[in-house]
Structure formats: C-alpha cells, structure tokens
KEDO-125453 format. One line per 5 residues: number of its first residue (from 1); their letters; for each residue x, y, z of C-alpha. Coordinates in Angstrom, 2 decimals, padded with zeros to 5 digits. Each point is the difference from the previous one (the first is absolute). Last residue first. Layout:
N
NUM) a) X/Y/Z | ... $
This chain:
469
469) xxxxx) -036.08/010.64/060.40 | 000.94/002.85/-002.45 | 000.02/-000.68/-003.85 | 001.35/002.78/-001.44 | -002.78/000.83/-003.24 $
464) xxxxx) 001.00/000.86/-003.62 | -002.98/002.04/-001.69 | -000.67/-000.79/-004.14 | -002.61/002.22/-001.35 | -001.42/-000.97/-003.88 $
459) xxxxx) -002.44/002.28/-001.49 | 001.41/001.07/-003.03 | 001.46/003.12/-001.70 | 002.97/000.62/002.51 | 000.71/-003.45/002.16 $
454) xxxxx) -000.68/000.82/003.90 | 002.82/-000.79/002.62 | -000.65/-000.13/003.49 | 002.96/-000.63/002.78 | 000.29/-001.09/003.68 $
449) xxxxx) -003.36/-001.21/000.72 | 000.04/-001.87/003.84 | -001.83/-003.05/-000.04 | -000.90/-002.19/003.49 | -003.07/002.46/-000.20 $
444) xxxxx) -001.28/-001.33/-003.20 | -002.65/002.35/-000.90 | 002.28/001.04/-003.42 | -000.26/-003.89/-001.24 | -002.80/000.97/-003.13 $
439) xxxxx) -001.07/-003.03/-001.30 | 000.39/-002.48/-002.79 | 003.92/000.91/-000.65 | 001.12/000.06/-003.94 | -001.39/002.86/-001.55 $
434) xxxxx) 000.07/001.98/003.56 | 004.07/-000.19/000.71 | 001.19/-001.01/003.61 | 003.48/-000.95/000.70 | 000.57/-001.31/003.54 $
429) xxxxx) 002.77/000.03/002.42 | 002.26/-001.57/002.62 | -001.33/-003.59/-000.71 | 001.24/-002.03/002.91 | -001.17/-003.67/-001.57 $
424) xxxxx) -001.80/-001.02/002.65 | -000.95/003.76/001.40 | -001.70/000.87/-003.38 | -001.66/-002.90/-000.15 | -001.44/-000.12/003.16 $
419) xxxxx) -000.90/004.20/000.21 | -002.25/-001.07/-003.28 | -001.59/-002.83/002.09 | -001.20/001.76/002.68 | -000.80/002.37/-002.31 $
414) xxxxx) -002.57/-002.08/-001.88 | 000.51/-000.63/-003.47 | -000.12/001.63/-003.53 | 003.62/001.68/001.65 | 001.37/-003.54/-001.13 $
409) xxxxx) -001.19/000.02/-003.39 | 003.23/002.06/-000.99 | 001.85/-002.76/000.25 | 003.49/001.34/-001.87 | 002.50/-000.04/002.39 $
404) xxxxx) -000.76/-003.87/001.22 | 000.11/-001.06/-003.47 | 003.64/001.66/-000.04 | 001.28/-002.86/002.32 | 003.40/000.16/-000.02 $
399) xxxxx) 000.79/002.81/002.39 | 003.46/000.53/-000.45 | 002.33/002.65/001.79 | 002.85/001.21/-001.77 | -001.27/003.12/000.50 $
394) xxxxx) 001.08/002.63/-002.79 | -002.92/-000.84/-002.55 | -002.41/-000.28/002.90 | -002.84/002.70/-000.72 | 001.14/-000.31/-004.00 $
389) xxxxx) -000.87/-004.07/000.60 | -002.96/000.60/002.34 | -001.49/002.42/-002.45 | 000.35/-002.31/-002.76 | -002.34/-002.07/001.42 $
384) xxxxx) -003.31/001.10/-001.15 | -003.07/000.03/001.63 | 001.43/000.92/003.21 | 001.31/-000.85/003.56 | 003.14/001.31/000.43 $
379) xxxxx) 002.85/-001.97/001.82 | 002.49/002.88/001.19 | 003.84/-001.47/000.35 | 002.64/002.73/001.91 | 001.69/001.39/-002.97 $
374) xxxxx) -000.61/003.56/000.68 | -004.08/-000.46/001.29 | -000.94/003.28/-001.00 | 001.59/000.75/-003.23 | -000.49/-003.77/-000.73 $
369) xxxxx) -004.15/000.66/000.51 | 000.56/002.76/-002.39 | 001.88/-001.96/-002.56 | -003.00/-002.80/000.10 | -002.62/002.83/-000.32 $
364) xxxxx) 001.77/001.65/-002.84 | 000.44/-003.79/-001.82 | -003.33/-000.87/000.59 | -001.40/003.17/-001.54 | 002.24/-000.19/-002.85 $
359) xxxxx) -001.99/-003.22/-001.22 | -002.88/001.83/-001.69 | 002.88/001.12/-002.61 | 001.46/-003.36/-001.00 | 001.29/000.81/-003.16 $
354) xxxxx) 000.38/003.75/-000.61 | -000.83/000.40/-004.12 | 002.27/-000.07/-002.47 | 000.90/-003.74/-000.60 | -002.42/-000.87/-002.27 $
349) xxxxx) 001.17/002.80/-002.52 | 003.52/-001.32/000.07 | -001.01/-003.00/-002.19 | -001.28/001.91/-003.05 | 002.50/002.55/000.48 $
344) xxxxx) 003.22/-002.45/-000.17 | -001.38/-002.16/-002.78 | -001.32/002.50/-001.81 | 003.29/002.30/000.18 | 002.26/-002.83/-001.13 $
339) xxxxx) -002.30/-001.24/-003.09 | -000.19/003.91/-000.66 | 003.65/000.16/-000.10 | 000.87/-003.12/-001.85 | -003.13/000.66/-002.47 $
334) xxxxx) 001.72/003.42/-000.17 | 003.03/-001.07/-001.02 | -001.37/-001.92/-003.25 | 001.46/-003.14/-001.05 | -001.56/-002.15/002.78 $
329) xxxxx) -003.44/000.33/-001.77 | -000.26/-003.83/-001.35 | 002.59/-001.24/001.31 | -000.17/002.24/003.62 | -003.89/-001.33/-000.23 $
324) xxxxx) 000.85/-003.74/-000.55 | 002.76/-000.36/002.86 | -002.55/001.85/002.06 | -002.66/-003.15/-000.07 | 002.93/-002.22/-000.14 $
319) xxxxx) 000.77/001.32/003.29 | -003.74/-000.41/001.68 | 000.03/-003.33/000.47 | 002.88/000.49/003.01 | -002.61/001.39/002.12 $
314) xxxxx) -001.16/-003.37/000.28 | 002.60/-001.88/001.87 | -000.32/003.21/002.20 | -003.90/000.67/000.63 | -000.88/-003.69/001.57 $
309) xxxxx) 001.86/-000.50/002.43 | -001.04/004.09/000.84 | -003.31/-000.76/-000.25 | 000.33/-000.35/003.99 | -000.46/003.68/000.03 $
304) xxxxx) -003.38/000.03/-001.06 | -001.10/-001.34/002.88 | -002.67/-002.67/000.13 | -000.44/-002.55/002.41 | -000.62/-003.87/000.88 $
299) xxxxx) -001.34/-003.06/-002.22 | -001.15/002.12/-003.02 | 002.96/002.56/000.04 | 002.72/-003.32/000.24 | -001.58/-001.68/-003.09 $
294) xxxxx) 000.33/002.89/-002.04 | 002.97/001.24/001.86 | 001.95/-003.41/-000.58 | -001.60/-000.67/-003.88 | 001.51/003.81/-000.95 $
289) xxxxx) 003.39/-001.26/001.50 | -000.47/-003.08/-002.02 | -000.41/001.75/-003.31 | 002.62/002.48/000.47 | 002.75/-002.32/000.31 $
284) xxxxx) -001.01/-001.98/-002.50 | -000.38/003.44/-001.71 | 003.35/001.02/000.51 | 001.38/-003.49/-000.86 | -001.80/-000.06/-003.46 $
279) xxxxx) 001.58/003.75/-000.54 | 003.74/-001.15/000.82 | -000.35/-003.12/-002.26 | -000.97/002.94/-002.83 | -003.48/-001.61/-002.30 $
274) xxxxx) -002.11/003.02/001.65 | 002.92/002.96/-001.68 | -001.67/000.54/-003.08 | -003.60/000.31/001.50 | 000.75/002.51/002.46 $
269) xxxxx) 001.15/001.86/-002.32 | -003.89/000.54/-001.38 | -000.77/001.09/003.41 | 001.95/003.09/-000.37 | -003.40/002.29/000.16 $
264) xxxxx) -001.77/-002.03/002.34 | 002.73/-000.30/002.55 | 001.22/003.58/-000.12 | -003.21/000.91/001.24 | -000.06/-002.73/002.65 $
259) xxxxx) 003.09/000.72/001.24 | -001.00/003.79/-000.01 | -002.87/-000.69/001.91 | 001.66/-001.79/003.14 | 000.88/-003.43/000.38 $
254) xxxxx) -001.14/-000.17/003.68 | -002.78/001.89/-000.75 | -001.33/-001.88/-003.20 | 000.86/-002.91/002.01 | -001.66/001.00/003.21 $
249) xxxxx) -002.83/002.46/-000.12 | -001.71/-001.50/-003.17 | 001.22/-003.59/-000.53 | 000.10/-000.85/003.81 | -002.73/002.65/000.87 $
244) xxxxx) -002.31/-001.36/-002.45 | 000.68/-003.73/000.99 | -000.34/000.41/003.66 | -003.67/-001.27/-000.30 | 000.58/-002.95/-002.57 $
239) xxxxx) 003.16/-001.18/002.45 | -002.76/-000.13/002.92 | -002.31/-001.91/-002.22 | 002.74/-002.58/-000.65 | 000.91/-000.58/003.64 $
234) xxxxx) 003.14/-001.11/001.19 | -000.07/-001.10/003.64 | 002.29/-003.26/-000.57 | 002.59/003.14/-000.92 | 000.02/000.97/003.59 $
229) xxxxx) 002.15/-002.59/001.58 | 002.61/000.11/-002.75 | 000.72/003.83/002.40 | 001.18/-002.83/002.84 | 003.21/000.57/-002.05 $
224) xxxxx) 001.23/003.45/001.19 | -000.14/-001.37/003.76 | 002.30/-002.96/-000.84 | 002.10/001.53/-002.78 | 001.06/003.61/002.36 $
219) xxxxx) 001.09/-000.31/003.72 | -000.48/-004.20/000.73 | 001.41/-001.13/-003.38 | 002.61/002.29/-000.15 | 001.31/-000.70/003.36 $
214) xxxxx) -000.18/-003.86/-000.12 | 001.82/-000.25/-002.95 | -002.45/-002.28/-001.87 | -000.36/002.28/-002.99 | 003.30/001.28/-001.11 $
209) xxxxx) 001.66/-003.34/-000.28 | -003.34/-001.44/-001.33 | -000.18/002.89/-002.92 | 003.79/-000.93/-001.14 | -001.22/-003.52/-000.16 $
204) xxxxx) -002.47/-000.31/-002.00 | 001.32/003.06/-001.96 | 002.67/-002.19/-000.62 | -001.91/-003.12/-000.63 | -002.26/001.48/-002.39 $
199) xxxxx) 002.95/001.54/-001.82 | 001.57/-002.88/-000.76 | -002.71/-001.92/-001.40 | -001.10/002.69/-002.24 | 003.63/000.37/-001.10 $
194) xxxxx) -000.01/-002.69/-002.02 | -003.73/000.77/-001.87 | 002.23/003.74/-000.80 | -002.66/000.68/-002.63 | 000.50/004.02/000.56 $
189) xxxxx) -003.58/000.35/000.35 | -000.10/-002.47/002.33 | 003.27/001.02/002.19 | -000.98/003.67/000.13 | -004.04/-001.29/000.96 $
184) xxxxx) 001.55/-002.33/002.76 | 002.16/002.40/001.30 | -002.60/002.89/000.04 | -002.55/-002.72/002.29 | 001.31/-000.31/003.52 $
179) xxxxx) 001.87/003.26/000.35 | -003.06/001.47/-001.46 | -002.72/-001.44/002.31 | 002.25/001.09/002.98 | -000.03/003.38/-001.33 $
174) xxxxx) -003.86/-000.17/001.62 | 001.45/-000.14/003.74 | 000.99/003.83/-000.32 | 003.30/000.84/001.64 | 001.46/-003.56/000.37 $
169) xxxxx) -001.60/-000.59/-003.29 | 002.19/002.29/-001.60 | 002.90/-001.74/001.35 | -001.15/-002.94/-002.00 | -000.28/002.34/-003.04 $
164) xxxxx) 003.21/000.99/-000.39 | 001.53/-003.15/000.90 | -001.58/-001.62/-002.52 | 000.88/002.77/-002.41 | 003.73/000.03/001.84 $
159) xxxxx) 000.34/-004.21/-001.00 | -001.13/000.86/-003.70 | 002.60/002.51/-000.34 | 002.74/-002.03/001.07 | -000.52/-002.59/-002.69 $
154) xxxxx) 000.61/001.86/-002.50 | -002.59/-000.12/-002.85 | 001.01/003.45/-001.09 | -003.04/001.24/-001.61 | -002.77/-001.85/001.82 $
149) xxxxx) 001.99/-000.01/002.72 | -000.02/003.93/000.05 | -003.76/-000.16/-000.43 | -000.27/-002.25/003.25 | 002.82/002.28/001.92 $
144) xxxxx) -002.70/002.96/-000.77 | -002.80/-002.07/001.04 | 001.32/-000.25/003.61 | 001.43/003.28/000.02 | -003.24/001.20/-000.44 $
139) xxxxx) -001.70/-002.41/002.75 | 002.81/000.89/002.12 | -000.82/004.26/-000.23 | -003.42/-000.66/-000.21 | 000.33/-001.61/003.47 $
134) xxxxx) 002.00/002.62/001.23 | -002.89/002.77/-000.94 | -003.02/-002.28/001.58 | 001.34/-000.46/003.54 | -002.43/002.89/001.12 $
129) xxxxx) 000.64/003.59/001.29 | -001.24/002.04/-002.68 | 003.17/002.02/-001.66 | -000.81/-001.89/-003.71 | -003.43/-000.98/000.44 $
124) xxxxx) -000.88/003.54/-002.03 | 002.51/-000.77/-002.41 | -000.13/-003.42/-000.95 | -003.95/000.97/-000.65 | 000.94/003.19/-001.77 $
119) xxxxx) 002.37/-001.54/-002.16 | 002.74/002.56/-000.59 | 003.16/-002.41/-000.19 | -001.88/-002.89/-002.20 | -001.15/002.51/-002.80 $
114) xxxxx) 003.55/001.29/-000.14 | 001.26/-003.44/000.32 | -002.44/-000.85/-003.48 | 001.81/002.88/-001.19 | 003.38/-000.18/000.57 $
109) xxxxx) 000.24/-003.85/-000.71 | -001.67/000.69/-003.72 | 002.76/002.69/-000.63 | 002.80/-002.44/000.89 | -001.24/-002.76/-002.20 $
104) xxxxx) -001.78/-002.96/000.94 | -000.52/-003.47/002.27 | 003.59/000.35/002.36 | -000.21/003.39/000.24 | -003.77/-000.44/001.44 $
99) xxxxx) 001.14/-001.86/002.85 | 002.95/002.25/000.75 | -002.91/002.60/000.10 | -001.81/-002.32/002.58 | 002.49/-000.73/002.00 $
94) xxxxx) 001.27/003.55/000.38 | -003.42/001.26/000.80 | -000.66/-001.97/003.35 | 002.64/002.56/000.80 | -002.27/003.05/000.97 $
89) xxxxx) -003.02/-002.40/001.86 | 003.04/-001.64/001.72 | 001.14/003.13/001.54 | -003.65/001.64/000.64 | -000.63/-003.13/002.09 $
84) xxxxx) 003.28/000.46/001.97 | -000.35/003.80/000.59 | -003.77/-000.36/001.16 | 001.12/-002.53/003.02 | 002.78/002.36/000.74 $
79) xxxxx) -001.95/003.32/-000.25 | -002.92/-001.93/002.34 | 002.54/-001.25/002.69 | 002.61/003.22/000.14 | 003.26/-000.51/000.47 $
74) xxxxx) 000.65/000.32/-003.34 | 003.39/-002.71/-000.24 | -001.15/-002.02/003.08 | -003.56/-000.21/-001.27 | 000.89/-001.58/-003.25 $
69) xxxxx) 001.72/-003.16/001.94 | -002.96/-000.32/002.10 | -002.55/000.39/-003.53 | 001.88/-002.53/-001.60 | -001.26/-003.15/002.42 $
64) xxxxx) -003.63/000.81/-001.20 | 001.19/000.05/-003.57 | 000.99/-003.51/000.51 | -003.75/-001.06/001.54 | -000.76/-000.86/003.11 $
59) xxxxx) -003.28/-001.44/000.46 | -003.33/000.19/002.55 | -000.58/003.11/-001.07 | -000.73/002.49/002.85 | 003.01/-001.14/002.47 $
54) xxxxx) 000.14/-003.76/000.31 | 003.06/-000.40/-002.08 | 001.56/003.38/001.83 | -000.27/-001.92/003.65 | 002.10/-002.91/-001.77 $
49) xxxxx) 002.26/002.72/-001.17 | 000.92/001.82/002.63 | 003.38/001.24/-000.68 | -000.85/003.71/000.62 | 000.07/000.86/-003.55 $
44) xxxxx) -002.28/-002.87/-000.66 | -002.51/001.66/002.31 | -000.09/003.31/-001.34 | -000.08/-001.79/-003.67 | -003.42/-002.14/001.27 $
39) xxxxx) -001.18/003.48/001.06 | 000.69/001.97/-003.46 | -001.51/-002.64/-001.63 | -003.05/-000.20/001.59 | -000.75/003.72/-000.05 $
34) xxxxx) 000.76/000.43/-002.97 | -002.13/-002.25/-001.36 | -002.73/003.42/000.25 | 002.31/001.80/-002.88 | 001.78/002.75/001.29 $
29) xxxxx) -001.12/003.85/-000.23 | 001.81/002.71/-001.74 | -000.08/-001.16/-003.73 | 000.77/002.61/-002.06 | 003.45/000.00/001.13 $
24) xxxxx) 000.49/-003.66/-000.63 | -002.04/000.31/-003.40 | 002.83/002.93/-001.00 | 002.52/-002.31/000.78 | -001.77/-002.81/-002.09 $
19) xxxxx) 000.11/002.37/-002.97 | 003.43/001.18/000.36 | 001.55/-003.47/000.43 | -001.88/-001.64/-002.57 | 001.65/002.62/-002.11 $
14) xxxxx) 003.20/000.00/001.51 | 000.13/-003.79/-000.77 | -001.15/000.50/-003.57 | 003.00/002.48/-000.67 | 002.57/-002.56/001.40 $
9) xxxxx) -001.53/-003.10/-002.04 | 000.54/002.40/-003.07 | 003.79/000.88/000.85 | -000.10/-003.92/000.87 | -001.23/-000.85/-003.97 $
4) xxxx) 002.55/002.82/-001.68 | 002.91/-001.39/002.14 | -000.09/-003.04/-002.73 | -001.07/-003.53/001.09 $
C-alpha cells in the first residue's frame, strides 16, 4: 500500500473524530446503563470482583474491566468510561477501510469509509456508556482478517479472524456465533474439505480452553448464556408487531438515508460484484446475524442497537454501489465534492440537536446533592437512577441494588411503611417529579424540600426532598 491510502485513512479518522466529539459535547447526560457499569467498574477497581459480578448485571464483561484502567488516566469515572467507548467507536474505522482496500480502488475505500465514519447511528452510540463500541471494533477486525485471508491465504490471518471474533464475544455473547461459524464459511467457500477437519478441532479446542476456566465461566459465559432460555418464548405474532419499527425505525435508521439513497442508485454494481468469494461471505455473514435478531426480537427484546451484528457485514454491500457511481461520474470533481459534502451533511443533520435534554435534570440534582454531601455516599430515591450515580460519582461507595432507588410505588403506601423503607435501606433523599410520581409527597412531614426546579414552557416541577427521620 502507497502513503496515498493511510494519508486518506488519517483524514477519515479526524472526521469520525470531529463528529463524535461534537456528539460527546452535545450529549450532557449519560445513558441510564451507566449506572451499572460505572458501579461494577468502582468495584473492580477496588479488587472486588466477585462482589462486581453480582453488581447490576449479573456479568462481567471485558470492557467492564477497561473502564478501571481508563479511570486512572482521567480521573474522573463518567469521562473515563465515555473516553474508552468514544476510542473504539473512532478506530473501528481502520478495519473497515483496510477492509475495503482489499475489495476496490482507493477512491471507492474513501467513500464508502466516509459514509461509515459519519453514520449517525455509530455516532450517536458512540460516547454512550455501553460495551457496544469495542465489540464493533473485534467484530470489524474480525471480518477484516477474513477478507485479508481471502486474499493472502496465510494462515496467520485466519487464526486472528477467529480470534477476532471470539474476543468479541467476550464483550457481546452474540460474536460467539461468528467465531463459531466465519471459519467454516472461509474454509467452504475456499474448498479447503482438508482443512475442515482441522479447523473444527482447533476451534474445538481453542473455545474449551477458554471456556471451562473456572473464572470465565462463572463472571461472563455462564450468566450471558441462560439468554438460550428465552428463545423457547418466540412468538410469531410478537415479531409481526415489532416489524414496522424493525424495518422502519431500525434498519432504515441504523443505516441511515444516505445509505439507502446511494443504495438504490448504485444498485446496478451491486450486481457485478455478487459472484466475489468476499461478497458470498459478507452475506453469509449477514444472513445469520439477521436470522439471530429475528429470532432473538420475537423470543425476548428489541433495541435497535443490537442491529449492530447485523449492520457491519452488511454495510460492506454498499461499496460496489459507489464503485459504480465514481465510474460512471467519478471523472468530474464536483461529483467527488458533492458526493463528499452529501455524505457528510446528510448524516450530520441527525446529530444537531441536544441528545438527552429531559435528562439534565437528573444530572443537576445529582451534582447538587454531591455539592452537599462532598463524597460522603447519598442513596436517592427516584425515578431515575442516574441521580444516584452523579450524587455518588466521587464515593466509592456501592449500593447495588438500583431497583431499590427507583420504587416510586412505595410513597402509594402507608407511612408507617414509607418511614420502613426509607430507614432499611438509609435513603438520605428523594427526587420527586409530577409526570412520573402518582401523588403529591409535599405533606410528608419526615420530608424537608431543599430545591424546586420548574421546566420553562411546560408544566413539569421537579422538588428534591432531605429525608429526615
């Protein structure tokens, strides 16, 4: 590869970079997982790990063990955890571009990165605390060192694709269906019968060595794999119903408008480029990831970020689609520029407005509460729990039971009862808002109101109360 391709890869980077930077500061207010993760990391920082396992989720996951290491470079727990997803969000791109070097031209590899690099889905998840961003990161790198042994046929580079993707599933349990499967499509479509044999046994027994040590078993696979439990649940008619928002508000989101724009148009290289070894495994790949969500949203949930497994074997598709328009109107400069400037604009437009606006109240009563307390732990009662974790983001306190902070139907009770809970689980102070409480809690005498605040243009009041018993 020339210096031209990396001099690219380098301008892409600051792109992502820029864009996801500007989501991080237009973002003000955590993600409700947060929470969770940010108290499981308190606790592995301390050592505890066993106590960490059963602290929220009831798994450890690697990026949960990154967060620690994060935190002593920042120094702060919700910068660090944010840093290290915004990180792997940025470089997920490298894989992916050195992907699309391998398939097409330099110009081709620009764009359909360009279009990768901006995507408002990847973007707006991009500084959320979740595990997501390092697992695209593996699965990418995963199909990258596929491609590459598609090309090369080195033997190397089909060990670190199953490697890849088996440490992906150590973030998020569905890479596991890739490590298991991509070296059985590379091998098939390759006609390596021999190596069929060999593989199997290596990955037979590569997956056992990781798999009964004790402490992996017991903090991540065991816990993560009671989810099989829920597919007997799957329900046809319950698939049916989620059907408009999967197609509607989740692939044609998560792919954005512009893909599918660009899509249409091209479609017609898409065509030339089907019969391509590294196209058939891309949609094998594709294919059962799309099978896994559409069997896994009509047995459990739907979230539109777990189309993820699903969104990056398939992004690839749309490269032949550019690869036809830069042919076909790649001789002009101002395609280039306008091609550039559509992608980029198009995609920056979803990003404009505040994300997470309604949630600024939770973080202004949590930071007041720490003003007060100055690191000594405060457990607020509350409808949502991010005020605890801004309330107690310098305590190294853990209360692991965030249920208990947000049971609002308590004060339906008697007092007698209220005064109970509060006392068992010394709850220092409560969080009142009138959308989401049944009844006014202002009578209360064993409440003292320290602060009102009243949301301009609407009727919403929030009050925090000191609990005083």
């Amino acid at each position: 590869m020339q210096k031209d391709p990396y001099r690219a890869l380098a301008l892409l980077i600051l792109i992502s970079l820029v864009i996801k930077l500007w989501v991080y500061f237009r973002t003000p207010v955590v993600n409700s997982d947060a929470f969770e993760y940010i108290n499981q990391a308190k606790l592995l920082y301390q050592g505890r790990i066993l106590d960490a396992k059963n602290c929220g989720k009831n798994y450890l996951s690697l990026y949960h063990f990154l967060i620690p290491i994060s935190y002593r470079i920042f120094g702060d727990w919700i910068i660090a955890a944010r840093a290290l997803s915004l990180f792997f969000s940025v470089i997920c791109l490298i894989p992916v571009y050195l992907s699309l070097l391998l398939m097409f031209d330099k110009k081709t590899a620009f764009f359909s990165s360009l279009l990768f690099s901006v995507n408002p889905f990847l973007s707006r998840l991009s500084t959320d605390v979740i595990k997501d961003q390092m697992f695209w990161f593996f699965l990418c790198s995963g199909i990258f060192f596929a491609i590459l042994w598609l090309n090369k046929e080195k033997k190397i580079y089909f060990i670190l694709s199953f490697l890849s993707f088996l440490i992906s599933s150590f973030i998020r349990i569905e890479g596991l269906l890739f490590a298991l499967s991509s070296p059985f499509f590379l091998l098939f479509l390759t006609g390596k019968k021999k190596w069929l044999l060999v593989c199997s046994i290596f990955i037979f027994l590569l997956s056992l060595a990781f798999f009964i040590r004790p402490e992996i078993w017991k903090l991540y696979l065991s816990p993560r794999l009671t989810l099989l439990n829920y597919f007997k649940n799957f329900s046809l008619k319950r698939l049916l119903e989620l059907s408009p928002h999967i197609l509607g508000g989740g692939i044609l989101y998560v792919f954005s408008i512009p893909y599918f724009l660009i899509f249409l148009i091209g479609i017609k290289g898409l065509k030339r480029h089907l019969k391509r070894i590294e196209f058939i495994y891309l949609i094998l790949l594709s294919f059962e990831a799309f099978l896994l969500l559409i069997i896994f949203f009509g047995a459990v949930c739907y979230s539109r970020r777990y189309l993820s497994i699903f969104f990056f074997p398939s992004f690839f598709l749309i490269a032949p689609c550019i690869h036809y328009l830069i042919d076909k109107y790649g001789k002009s400069r101002n395609f280039a520029l306008f091609l550039t400037l559509f992608i980029i604009i198009s995609c920056f437009l979803y990003n404009l407005k505040l994300r997470r606006k309604d949630a600024l109240i939770y973080k202004k009563a949590g930071e007041y509460i720490a003003s007060i307390e100055k690191g000594r732990p405060a457990l607020v009662l509350s409808y949502d729990r991010r005020i605890d974790l801004y309330a107690n983001l310098k305590s190294f306190y853990i209360f692991c039971k965030g249920y208990v902070l947000t049971n609002i139907s308590i004060f339906s009770l008697s007092k007698d009862r209220i005064v109970d809970y509060l006392r068992k689980y010394q709850i220092k102070y409560v969080f009142w808002e009138n959308e989401k409480w049944r009844k006014d809690i202002k009578n209360l005498p064993f409440l003292i109101l320290l602060k009102e605040w009243k949301k301009k243009g609407s009727s919403r009041i929030y009050r925090l109360y000191k609990v005083s018993l």
